[in-house]
C-alpha positions in Angstrom: 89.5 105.3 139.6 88.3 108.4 137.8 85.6 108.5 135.3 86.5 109.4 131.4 85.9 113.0 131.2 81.9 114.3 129.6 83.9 115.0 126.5 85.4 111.4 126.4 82.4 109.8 127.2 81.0 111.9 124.2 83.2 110.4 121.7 82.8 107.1 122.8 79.0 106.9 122.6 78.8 108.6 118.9 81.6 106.3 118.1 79.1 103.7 119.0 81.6 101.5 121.3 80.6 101.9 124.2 77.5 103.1 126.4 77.9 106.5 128.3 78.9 105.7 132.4 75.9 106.7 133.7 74.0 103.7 132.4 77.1 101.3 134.6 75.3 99.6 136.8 74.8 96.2 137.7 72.0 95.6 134.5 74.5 97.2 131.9 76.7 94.0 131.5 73.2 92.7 130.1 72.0 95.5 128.0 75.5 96.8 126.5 76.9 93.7 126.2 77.4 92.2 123.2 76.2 88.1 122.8 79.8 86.5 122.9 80.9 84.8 120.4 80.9 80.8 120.3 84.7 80.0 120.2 85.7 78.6 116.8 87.2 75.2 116.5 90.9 75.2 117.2 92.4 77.3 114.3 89.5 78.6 112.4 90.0 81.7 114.0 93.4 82.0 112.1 91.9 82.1 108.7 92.4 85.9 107.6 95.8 85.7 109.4 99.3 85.0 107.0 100.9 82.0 107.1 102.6 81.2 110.8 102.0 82.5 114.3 98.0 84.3 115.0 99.6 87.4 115.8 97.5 89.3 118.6 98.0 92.8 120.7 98.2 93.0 124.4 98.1 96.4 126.0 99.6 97.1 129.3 100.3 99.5 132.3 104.2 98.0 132.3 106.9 99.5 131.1 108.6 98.0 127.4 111.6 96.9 129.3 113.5 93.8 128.9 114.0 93.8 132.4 109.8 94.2 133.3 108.8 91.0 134.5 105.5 91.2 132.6 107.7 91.8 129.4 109.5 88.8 130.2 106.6 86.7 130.7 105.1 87.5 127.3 108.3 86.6 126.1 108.3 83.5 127.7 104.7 82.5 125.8 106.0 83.5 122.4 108.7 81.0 122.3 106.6 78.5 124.4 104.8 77.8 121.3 104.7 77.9 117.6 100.9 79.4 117.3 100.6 82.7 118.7 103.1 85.7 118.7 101.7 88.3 121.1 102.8 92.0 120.4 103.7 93.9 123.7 101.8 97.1 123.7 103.2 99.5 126.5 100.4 103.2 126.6 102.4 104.4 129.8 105.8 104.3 131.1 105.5 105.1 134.8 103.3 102.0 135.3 99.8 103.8 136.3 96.9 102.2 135.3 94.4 105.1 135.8 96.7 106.7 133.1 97.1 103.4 130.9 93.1 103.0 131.3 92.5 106.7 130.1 94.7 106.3 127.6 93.4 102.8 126.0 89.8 104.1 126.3 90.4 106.7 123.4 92.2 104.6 121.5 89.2 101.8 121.4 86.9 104.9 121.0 89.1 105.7 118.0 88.6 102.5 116.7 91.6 100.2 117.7 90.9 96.7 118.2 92.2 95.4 121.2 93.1 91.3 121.7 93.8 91.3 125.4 94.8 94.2 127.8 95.4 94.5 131.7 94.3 96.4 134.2 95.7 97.2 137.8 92.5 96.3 139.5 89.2 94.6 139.0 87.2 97.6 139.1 89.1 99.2 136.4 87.9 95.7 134.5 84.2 95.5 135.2 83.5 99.1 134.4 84.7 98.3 130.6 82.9 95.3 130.6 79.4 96.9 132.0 79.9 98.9 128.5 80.4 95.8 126.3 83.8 96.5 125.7 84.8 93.2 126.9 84.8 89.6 126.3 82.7 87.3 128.6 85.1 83.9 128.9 82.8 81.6 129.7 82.4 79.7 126.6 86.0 79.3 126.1 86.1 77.9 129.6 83.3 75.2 129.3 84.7 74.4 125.1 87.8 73.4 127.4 85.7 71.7 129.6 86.9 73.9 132.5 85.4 75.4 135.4 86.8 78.3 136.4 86.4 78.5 139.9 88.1 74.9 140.4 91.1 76.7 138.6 91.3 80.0 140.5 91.0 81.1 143.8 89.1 84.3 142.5 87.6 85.2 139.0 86.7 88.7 137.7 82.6 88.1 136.9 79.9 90.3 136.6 76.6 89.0 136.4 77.5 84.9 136.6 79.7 86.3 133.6 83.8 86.1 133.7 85.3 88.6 132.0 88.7 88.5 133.3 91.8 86.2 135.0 94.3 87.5 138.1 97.4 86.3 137.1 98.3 87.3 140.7 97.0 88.2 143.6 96.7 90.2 146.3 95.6 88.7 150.4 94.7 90.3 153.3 97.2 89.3 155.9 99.0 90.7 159.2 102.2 91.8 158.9 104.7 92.3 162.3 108.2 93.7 163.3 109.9 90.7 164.8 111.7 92.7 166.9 109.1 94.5 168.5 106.5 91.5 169.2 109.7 89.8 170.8 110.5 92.9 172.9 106.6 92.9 174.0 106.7 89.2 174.7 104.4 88.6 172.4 103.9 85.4 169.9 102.6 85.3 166.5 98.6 85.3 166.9 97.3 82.9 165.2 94.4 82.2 162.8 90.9 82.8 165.0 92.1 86.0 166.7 89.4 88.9 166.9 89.6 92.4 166.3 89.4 92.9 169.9 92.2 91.4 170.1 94.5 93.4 167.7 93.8 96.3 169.5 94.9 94.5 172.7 98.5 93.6 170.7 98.6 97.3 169.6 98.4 98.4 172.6 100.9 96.2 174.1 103.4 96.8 171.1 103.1 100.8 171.9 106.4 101.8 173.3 107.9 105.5 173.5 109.4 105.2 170.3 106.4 103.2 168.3 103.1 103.1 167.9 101.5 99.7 167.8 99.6 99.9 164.4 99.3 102.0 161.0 96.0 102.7 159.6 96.1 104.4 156.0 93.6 106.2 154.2 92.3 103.9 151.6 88.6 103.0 151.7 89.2 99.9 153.3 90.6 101.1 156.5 87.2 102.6 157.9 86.1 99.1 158.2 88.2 95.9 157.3 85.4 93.6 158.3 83.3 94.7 155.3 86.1 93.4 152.7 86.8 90.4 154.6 83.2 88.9 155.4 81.0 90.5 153.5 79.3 89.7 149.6 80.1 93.4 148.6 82.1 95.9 151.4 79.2 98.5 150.7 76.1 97.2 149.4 73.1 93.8 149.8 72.6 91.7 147.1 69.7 94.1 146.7 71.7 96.7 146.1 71.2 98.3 149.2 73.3 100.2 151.4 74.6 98.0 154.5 75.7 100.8 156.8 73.8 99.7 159.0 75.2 96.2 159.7 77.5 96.3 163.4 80.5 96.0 162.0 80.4 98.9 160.7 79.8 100.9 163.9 81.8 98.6 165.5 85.0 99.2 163.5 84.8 103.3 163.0 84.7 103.1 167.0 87.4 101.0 167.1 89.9 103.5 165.4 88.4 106.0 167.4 89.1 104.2 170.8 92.6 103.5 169.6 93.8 106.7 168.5 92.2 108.9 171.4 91.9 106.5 174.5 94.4 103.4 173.4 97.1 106.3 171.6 98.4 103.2 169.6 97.8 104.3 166.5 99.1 107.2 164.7 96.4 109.9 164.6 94.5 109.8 161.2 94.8 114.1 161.0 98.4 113.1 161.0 98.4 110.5 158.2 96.3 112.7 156.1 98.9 115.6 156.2 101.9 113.5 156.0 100.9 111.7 153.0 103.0 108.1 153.9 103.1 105.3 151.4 100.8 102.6 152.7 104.0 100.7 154.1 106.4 103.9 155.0 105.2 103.9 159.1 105.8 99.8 159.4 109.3 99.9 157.1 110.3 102.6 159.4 109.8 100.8 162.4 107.2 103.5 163.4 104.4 100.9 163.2 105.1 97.1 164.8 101.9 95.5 163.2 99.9 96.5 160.0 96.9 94.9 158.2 97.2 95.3 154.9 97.2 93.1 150.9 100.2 90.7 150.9 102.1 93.1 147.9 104.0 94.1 151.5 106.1 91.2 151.0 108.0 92.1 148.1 108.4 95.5 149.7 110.1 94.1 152.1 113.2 93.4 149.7 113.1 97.0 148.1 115.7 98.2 150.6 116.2 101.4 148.7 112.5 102.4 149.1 112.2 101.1 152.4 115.3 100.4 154.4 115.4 97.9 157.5 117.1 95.3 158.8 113.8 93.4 160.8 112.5 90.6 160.1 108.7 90.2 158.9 106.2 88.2 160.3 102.9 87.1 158.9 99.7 86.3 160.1 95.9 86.0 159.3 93.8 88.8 159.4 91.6 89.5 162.6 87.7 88.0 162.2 84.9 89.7 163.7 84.1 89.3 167.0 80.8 87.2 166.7 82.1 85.7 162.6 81.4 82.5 162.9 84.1 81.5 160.3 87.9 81.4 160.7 90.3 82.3 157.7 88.0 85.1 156.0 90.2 87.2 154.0 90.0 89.9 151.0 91.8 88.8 147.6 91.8 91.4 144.6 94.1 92.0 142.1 93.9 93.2 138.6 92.9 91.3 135.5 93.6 90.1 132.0 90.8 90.4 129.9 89.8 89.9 126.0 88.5 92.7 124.0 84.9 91.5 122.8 86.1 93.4 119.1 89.1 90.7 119.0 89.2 89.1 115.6 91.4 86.1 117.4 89.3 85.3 120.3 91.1 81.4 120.2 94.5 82.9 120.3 93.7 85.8 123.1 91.8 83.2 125.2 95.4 80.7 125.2 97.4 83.7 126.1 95.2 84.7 129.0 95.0 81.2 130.2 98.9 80.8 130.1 99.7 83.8 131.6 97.5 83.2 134.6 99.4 79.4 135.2 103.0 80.4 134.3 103.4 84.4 134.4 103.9 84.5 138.2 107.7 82.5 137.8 108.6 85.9 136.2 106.3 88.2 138.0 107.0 86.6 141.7 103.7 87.1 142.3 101.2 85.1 143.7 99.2 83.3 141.5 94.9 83.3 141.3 96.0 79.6 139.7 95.2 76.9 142.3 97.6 74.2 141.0 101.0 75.8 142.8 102.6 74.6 145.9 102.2 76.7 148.2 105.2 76.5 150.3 107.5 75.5 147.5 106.5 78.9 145.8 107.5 80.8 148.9 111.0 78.8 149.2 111.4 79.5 145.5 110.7 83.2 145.9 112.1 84.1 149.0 114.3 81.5 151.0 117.8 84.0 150.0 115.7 86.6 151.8 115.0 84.4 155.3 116.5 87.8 157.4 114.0 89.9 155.8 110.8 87.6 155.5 109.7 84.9 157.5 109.1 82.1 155.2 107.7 79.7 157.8 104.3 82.3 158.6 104.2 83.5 155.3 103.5 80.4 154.0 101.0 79.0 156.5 99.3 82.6 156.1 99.1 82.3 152.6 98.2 78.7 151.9 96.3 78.3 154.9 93.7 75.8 153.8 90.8 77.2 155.7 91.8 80.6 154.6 88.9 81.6 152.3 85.9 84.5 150.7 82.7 85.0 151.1 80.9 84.5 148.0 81.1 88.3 146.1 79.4 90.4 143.7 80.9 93.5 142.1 79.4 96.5 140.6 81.2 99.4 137.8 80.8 101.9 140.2 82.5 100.3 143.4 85.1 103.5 143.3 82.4 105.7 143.7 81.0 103.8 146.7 84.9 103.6 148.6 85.2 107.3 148.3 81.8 107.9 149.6 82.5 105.8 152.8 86.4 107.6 152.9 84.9 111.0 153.5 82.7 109.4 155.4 85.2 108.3 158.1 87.4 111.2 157.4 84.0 113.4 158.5 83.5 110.8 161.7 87.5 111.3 162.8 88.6 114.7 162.5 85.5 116.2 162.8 84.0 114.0 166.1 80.6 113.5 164.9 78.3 110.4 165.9 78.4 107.0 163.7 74.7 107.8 163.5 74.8 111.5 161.9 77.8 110.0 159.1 76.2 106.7 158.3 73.1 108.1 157.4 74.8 110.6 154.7 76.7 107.8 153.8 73.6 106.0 152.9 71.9 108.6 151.0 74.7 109.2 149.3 75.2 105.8 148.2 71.8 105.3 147.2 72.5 107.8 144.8 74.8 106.8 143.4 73.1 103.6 142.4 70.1 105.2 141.2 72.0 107.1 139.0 74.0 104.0 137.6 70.2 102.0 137.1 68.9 104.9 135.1 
């Protein structure tokens, strides 16, 4: 995500909304912040508004469509009830948040006073809230005698603070070309396999015509592990780099050993040129297996974008060799959040909560909410589209009960940090230097960064 531009950031501090980024560290939450507000009794909230509905704005990345399943769902909540009428607020109409984030940053530097808005990821959230641009929800939570992480399988916090909801989610799975793990004789692995043992299946999946795995660019490739098992993929509680733990090492010699000696993998000077959509190589049956967030099964019904005829298959994410827990798994998505400037906080705070139980029957995504059925969802979304997904391992993937996260901090600059450890790999793969020579820029450069963000 990029940062506003120096003559953005300008604006917004003499405007007096929000502090400049270079003070968007971990302590900023606390400093910038204002105290939250103590939610009003049910209604008082209401009393400057006209007789009828609490009317309240929600700014969004999706398009003003009737057929955007986002625009549907607000729709939805506006007739669910007779309390709250929720204007749609669409900034961009090719569905980019980085634009729709630019673009609602000058307008709350200009003075706008936003209810709720959404964001395509959590790190597009946190870095408005470490400027005090957003809401904490915690009292609202405990005035509804709630705790939030009985509700969702993820919150947005920073600093023990919530400041946004996932009405759906994102997981770290497996996916696999049926065909081609048949034609290899191999079965589904199951939950407990290693990352030793994915490179054993890519290698066995490797034919003439295929290679046996897609890595893509994205800072998660380089090392998997660290999103899986790890508080924070880059940093100690401390704030520390954490380049040196093994998986680290382990995993940037892993793709090496698999492009050069295993030749299962598509070299990565070859995926940088070409440019592929994350799923492009495994929709093309060019890739038989590919790690990556479960958003790959919807794509697996846009035939347009990606035609096939397989079948997908589904399973866990590898564990490190020597983890000593099964089912560890990364699960992101982006947020709805309150602006803290809201003059209906009461209002905002039932929208968000509704949205995150009810917006994914529209959206088909899954839900952060806890209270679904897991497999019943699946059959619900997908059981017309049983010769394209495999409903059977998509579920038990999904709703695995001892699928689970370690417990994880976040910090406004965690872009910065993935980019830092992207060049970093790039640097290790193309260029064939030593682990030892790139993770020691990759720490100083890191450290760095969060000096600079604790100034």
């Amino acid at each position: 995500m990029k940062k506003l531009s120096l003559m953005l950031a300008s604006m917004i501090l003499m405007l007096s909304v929000t502090a400049c980024g270079s003070n968007g560290g971990n302590n900023a939450a606390q400093t910038n912040a204002p105290a939250s507000a103590e939610p009003s009794a049910a209604g008082s909230g209401d009393t400057d508004q006209p007789a009828g509905k609490t009317k309240i704005k929600f700014y969004t990345f999706k398009v003003d469509k009737p057929d955007e399943p986002v625009y549907q769902a607000v729709q939805a909540y506006n007739e669910s009830q007779d309390k709250v009428e929720v204007e749609y607020k669409s900034l961009v109409q090719n569905s980019d948040s980085t634009d729709f984030m630019k673009k609602l940053d000058i307008l709350v530097a200009g003075g706008e006073v936003v209810d709720v808005f959404m964001t395509g990821n959590e790190d597009e959230l946190l870095e408005r809230a470490s400027r005090g641009v957003v809401e904490p929800l915690n009292p609202y939570f405990e005035q509804e005698g709630v705790k939030p992480e009985d509700e969702y399988s993820k919150v947005l916090k920073l600093e023990d603070k919530v400041y946004g909801i996932m009405p759906g989610t994102t997981q770290w799975m497996t996916i696999f070309n049926k065909d081609h793990l048949e034609a290899a004789g191999l079965s589904l692995p199951e939950m407990g396999w290693t990352w030793d043992d994915f490179r054993e299946y890519a290698k066995k999946l490797t034919t003439a015509e295929h290679y046996g795995t897609y890595f893509h660019t994205w800072g998660e490739y380089p090392n998997i592990i660290a999103y899986t098992e790890k508080a924070h993929p880059q940093l100690s509680a401390e704030l520390k780099p954490i380049f040196d733990d093994p998986s680290f090492e382990y995993f940037f010699n892993l793709r090496r050993a698999m492009e050069q000696e295993d030749k299962s993998v598509e070299p990565y000077a070859d995926v940088l040129a070409s440019n592929y959509h994350v799923l492009q190589q495994f929709f093309a049956g060019n890739a038989s297996m590919l790690a990556v967030p479960s958003y790959a099964v919807r794509a697996a019904l846009n035939l347009e974008k990606f035609p096939h005829e397989f079948q997908t298959m589904y399973a866990p994410l590898p564990r490190s060799v020597d983890a000593e827990e099964m089912g560890m798994t990364n699960i992101s998505g982006g947020g709805l959040a309150m602006g803290a400037k809201s003059e209906n906080k009461e209002a905002s705070y039932d929208f968000i909560r509704w949205m995150s139980k009810e917006a994914y029957n529209y959206t088909k995504e899954i839900p952060a909410f806890k209270g679904v059925d897991g497999a019943e969802l699946i059959n619900g979304f997908f059981g017309e589209n049983t010769d394209l997904i495999d409903t059977a391992s998509l579920s038990k993937t999904l709703f695995d009960p001892r699928i689970q996260m370690p417990d994880t901090f976040s910090v406004p600059y965690g872009s910065e940090l993935k980019a830092i450890v992207e060049n970093g790999f790039a640097s290790y793969i193309l260029d064939n230097r030593s682990f030892e020579e790139v993770k020691n820029e990759m720490t100083a450069e890191v450290e760095k960064v969060v000096q600079a963000n604790q100034q």
